[in-house]
C-alpha positions as CSV (number, residue, x, y, z in Angstrom):
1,X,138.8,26.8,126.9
2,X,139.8,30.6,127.2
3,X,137.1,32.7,126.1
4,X,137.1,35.3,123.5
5,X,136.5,38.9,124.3
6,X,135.3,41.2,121.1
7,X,135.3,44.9,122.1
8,X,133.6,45.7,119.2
9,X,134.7,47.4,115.7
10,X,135.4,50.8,117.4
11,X,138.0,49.7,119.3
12,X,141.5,50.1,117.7
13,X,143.7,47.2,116.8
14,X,146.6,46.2,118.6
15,X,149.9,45.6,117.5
16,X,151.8,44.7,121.2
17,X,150.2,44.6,124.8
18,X,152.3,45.7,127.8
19,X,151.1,45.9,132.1
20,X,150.3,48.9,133.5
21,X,152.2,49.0,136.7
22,X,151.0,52.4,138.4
23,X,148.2,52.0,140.8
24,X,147.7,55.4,140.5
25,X,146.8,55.7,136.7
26,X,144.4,52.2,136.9
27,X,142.6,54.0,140.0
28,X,142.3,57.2,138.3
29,X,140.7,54.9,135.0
30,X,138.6,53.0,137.2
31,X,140.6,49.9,136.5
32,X,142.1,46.7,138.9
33,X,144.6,46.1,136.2
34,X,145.2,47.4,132.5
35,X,147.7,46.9,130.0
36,X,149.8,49.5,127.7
37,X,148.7,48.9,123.5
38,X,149.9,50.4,121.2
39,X,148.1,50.8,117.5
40,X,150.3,50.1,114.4
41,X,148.0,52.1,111.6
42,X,148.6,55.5,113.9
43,X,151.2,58.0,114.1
44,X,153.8,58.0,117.0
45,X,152.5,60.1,119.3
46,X,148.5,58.8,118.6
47,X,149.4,54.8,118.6
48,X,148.9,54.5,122.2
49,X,145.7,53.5,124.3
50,X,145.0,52.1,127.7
51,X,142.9,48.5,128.4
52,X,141.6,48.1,131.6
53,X,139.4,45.5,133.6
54,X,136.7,47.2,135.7
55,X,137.1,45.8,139.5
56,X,133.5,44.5,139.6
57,X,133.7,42.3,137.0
58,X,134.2,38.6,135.7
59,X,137.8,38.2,134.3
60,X,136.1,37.6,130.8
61,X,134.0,40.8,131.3
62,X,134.3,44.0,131.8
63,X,137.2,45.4,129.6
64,X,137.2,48.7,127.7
65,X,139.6,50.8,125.8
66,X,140.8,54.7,126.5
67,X,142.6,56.6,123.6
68,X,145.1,58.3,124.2
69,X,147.1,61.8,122.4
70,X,150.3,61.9,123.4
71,X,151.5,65.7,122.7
72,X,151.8,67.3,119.7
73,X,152.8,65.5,116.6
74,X,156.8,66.1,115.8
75,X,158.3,67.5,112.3
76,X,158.8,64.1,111.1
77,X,155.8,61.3,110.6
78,X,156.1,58.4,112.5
79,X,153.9,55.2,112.1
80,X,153.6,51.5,112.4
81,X,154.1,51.4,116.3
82,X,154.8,47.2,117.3
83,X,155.8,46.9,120.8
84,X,156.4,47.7,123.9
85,X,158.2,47.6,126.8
86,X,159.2,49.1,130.6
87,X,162.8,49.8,132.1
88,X,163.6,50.1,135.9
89,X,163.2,54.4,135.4
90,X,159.6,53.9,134.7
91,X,160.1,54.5,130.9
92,X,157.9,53.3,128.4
93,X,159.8,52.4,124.8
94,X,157.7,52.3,121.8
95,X,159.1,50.4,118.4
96,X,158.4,51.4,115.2
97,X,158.7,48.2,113.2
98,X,161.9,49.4,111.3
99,X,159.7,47.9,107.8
100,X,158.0,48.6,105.4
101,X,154.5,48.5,103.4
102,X,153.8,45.3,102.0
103,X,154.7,46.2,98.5
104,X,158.2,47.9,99.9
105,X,160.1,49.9,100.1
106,X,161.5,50.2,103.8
107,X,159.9,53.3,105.1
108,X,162.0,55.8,107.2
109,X,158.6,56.6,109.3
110,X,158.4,53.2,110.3
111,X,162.2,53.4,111.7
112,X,161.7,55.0,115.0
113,X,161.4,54.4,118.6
114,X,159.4,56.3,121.1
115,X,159.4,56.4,125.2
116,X,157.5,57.8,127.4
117,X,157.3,58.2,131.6
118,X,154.8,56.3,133.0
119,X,154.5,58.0,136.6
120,X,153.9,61.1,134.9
121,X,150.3,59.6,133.4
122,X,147.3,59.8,135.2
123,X,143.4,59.9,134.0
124,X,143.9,63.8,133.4
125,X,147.4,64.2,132.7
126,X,149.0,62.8,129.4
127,X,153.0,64.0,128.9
128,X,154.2,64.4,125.7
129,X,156.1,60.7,124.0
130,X,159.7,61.1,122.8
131,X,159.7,60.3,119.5
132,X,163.3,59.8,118.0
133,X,163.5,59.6,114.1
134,X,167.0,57.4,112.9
135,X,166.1,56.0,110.0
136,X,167.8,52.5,109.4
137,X,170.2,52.8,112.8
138,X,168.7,49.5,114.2
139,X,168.5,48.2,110.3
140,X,172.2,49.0,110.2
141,X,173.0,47.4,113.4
142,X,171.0,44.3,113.4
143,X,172.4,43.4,109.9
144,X,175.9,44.1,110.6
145,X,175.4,41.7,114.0
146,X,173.4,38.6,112.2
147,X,176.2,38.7,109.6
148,X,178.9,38.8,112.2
149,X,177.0,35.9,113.9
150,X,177.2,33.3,111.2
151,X,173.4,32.5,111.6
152,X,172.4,31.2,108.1
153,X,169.6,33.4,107.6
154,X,166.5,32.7,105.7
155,X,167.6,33.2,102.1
156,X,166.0,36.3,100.7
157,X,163.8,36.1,97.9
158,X,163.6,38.2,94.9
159,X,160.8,40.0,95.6
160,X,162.0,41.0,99.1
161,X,165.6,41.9,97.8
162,X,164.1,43.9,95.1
163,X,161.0,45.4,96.5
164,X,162.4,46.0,99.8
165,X,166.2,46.5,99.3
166,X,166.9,47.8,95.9
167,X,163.6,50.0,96.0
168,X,164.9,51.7,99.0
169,X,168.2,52.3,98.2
170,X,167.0,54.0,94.8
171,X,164.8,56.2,97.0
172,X,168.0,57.3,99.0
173,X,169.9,57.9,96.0
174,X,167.1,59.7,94.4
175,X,166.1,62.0,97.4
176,X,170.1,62.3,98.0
177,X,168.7,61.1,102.1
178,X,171.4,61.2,104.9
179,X,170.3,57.7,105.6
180,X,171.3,55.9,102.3
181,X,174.7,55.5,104.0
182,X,173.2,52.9,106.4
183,X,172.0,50.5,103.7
184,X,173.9,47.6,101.6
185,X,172.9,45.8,98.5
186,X,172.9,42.4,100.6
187,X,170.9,43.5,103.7
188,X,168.0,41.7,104.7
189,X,164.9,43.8,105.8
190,X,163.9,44.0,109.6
191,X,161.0,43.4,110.8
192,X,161.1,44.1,114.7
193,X,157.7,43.2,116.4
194,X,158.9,42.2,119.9
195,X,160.8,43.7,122.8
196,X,161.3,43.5,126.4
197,X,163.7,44.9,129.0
198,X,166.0,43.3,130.9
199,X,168.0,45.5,133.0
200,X,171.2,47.3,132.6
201,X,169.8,49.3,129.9
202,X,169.5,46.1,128.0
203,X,166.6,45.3,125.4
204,X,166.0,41.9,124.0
205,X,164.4,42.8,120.6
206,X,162.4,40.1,118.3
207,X,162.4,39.8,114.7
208,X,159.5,39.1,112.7
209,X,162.2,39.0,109.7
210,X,164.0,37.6,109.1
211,X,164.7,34.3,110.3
212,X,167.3,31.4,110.2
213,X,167.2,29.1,107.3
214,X,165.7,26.3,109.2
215,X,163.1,28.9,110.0
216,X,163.3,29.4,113.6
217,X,162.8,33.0,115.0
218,X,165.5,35.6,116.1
219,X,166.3,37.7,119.1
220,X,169.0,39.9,119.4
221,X,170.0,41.8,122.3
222,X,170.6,45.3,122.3
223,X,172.3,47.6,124.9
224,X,172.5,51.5,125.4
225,X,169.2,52.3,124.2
226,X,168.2,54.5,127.3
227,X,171.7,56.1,127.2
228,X,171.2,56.7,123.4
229,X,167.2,58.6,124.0
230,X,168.5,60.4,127.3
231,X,170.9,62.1,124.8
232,X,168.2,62.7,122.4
233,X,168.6,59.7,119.7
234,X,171.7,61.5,118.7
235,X,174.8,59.3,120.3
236,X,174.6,56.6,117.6
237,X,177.4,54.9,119.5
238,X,175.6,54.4,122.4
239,X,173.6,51.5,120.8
240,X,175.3,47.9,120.6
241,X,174.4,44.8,119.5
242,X,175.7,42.6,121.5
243,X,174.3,39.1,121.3
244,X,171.9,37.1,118.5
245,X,169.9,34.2,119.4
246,X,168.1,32.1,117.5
247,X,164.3,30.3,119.5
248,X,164.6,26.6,118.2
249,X,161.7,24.1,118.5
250,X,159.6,26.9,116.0
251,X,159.2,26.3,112.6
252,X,160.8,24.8,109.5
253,X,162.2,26.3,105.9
254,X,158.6,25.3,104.4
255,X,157.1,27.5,107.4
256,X,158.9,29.9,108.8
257,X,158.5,31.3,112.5
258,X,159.1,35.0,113.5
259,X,158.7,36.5,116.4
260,X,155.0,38.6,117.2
261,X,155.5,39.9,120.9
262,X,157.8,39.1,123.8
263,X,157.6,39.8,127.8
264,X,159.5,38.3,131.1
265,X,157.7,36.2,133.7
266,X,159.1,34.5,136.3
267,X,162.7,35.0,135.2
268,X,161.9,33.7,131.8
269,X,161.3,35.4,128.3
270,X,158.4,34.7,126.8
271,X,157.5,34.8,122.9
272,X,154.3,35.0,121.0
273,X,155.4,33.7,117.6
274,X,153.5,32.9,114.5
275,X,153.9,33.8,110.8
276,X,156.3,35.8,108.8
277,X,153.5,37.4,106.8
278,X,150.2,38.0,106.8
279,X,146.7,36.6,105.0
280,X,144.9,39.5,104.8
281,X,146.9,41.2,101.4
282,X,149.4,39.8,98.7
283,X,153.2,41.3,99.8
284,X,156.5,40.0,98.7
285,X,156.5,37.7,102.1
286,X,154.0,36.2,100.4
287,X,155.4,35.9,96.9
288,X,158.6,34.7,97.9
289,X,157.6,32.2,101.0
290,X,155.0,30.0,99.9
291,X,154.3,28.4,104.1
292,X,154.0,32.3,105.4
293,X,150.2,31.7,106.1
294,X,150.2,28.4,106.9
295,X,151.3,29.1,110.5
296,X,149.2,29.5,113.4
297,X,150.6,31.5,116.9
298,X,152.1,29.6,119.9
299,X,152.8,31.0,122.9
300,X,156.6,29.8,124.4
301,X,159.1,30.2,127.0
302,X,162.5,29.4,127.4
303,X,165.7,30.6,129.1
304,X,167.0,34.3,129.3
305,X,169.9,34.6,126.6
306,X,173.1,35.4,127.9
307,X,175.4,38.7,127.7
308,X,177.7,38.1,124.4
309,X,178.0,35.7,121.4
310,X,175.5,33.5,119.8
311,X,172.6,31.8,121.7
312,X,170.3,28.9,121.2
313,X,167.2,28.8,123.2
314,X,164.9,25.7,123.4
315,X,161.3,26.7,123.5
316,X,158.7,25.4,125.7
317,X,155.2,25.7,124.9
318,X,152.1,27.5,127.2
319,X,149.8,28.0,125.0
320,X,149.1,26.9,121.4
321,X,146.4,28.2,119.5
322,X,144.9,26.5,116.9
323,X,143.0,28.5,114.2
324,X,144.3,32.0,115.5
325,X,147.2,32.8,113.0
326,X,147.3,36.9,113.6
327,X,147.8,37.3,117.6
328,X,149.3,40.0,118.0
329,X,150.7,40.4,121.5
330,X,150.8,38.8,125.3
331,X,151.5,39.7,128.7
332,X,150.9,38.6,132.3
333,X,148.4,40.3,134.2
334,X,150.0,40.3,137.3
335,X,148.1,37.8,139.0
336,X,146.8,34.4,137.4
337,X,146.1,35.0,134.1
338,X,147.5,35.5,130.3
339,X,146.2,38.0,128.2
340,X,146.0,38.2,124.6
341,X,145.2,40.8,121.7
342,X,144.0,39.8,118.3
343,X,144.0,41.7,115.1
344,X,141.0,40.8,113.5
345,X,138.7,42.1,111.5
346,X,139.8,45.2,112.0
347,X,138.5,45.4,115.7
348,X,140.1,44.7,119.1
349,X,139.7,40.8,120.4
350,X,141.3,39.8,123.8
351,X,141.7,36.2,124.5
352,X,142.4,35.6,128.4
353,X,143.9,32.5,129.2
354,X,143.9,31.2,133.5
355,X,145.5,28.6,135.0
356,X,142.5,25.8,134.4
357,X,142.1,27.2,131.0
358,X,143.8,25.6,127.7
359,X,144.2,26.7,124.1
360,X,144.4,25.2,121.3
């Protein structure tokens, strides 16, 4: 059985895990390997810190967290930061969740996305995040492609329609915001806690919410997104959704499955999925979806999605975890082993999982 690694209630809690590959920032740290988190309760450019592994040390020892503030904080406020992931330049994207609180409504903050350049970090160096502010662009997007799909979508709820939907769109009216254009009375909210890169200046994207009817989770697949922040978040039409896939094999409609975190491995993607909602405070999730806690996290694979169209992809499992229902992100460490974050207790837990170890 993996072992479970507390770094204590100082540490900050993770929201999405993603490997460091330059050998020159773990050296400066003093670490063999390290992983990207990023911190959802922080604004943009504070929700990022580095973990690392000392070289010395047992796998399940060792670990430790570094803080880091990336520049000065922008005009706008930015929070709720929920994954990560690399493209081929050496760019690091950060996702806001595109959400809201649990009591709604959608929250502009929470609809950005960040990057920053990983060869320009070291141990005493720390350039300045991009932080790009377009409140309800990817809402606007990923709604229009699920309805084009014809996935039947997880019916949505009172609470969620009024609390998340209506809410918001009176806040636009009321504020007279630019961004009221880009929301409709039958949208669903999006919850986007997963995201990896796949070349081409293409992002698969996974969805925490919603999810199909039968409850499985959704990816969709997004392209132009380095084209879009190399012109400043400004070309609007640079972004495309271009694909929506739905992870079968995951839930049911008594207990729906989103997606938590996502990477590549091996030439396959990889999903942490678990819950729509969490057990830790009454939201409308909760309200309106009576099996949201009743869903513990699985690790999966299954094939990479193709280019266009509507995809379904059997998942396989790697890991189940039985008893852990708020993991909140995965990666490969680059050599034999599977690491973890849990957001618990409001501390930082790790669980690392080898090849002779088994979960759940």
């Amino acid at each position: 059985m993996a072992e479970l690694i507390d770094l204590g209630p100082k540490a900050p809690e993770a929201s999405s895990i993603l490997r460091i590959d330059d050998a020159e920032l773990l050296r400066g740290y003093g670490f063999d390997r390290g992983f990207w988190v990023c911190i959802d309760e922080s604004r943009g450019e504070q929700s990022l810190a580095l973990l690392g592994h000392a070289p010395d040390d047992a796998p399940h020892e060792g670990w430790r967290v570094e803080r880091i503030d990336a520049g000065a904080a922008p005009d706008e406020k930015t929070e709720d930061a929920e994954a990560l992931t690399r493209d081929e330049r050496g760019y690091v994207y950060v996702f806001g969740s595109q959400y809201g609180s649990k009591a709604g409504p959608l929250q502009p903050r929470r609809a950005f996305i960040g990057r920053f350049h990983e060869p320009g970090f070291t141990a005493t160096e720390t350039p300045t995040v991009e932080l790009f502010r377009r409140p309800f662009l990817l809402h606007r997007k990923i709604n229009d492609a699920l309805r084009s799909s014809g996935i039947a979508l997880l019916p949505l709820g009172p609470n969620m329609q009024s609390r998340y939907i209506a809410k918001t769109m009176r806040e636009g009216a009321r504020k007279d915001a630019t961004w009221r254009e880009l929301l409709r009375f039958e949208d669903w909210p999006i919850n986007l806690e997963g995201a990896t890169y796949v070349g081409d200046d293409v992002f698969l994207l996974g969805l925490r919410f919603p999810t199909t009817a039968d409850g499985h989770p959704l990816i969709v697949r997004v392209r132009g997104l380095g084209r879009w922040a190399d012109a400043g978040g400004n070309d609007d039409a640079a972004l495309e959704v271009e694909l929506a896939a739905v992870l079968t094999g995951l839930g049911d409609r008594a207990y729906p499955v989103g997606v938590r975190d996502m990477t590549t491995h091996d030439g396959r993607l990889h999903v942490l999925a678990g819950a729509i909602g969490t057990e830790r405070k009454p939201s409308a999730i909760e309200i309106d979806y009576a099996g949201y806690r009743r869903v513990d996290c699985v690790h999966v694979q299954t094939a990479m999605p193709g280019a266009t169209g509507v995809a379904e992809l059997q998942s396989e499992t790697v890991h189940a975890f039985e008893g852990h229902p708020n993991i909140e992100g995965l990666e490969f460490d680059g050599r034999s082993e599977w690491v973890y974050v849990l957001d618990e207790d409001e501390r930082l837990r790790l669980i690392v999982v080898g090849p002779e170890d088994s979960v759940g």
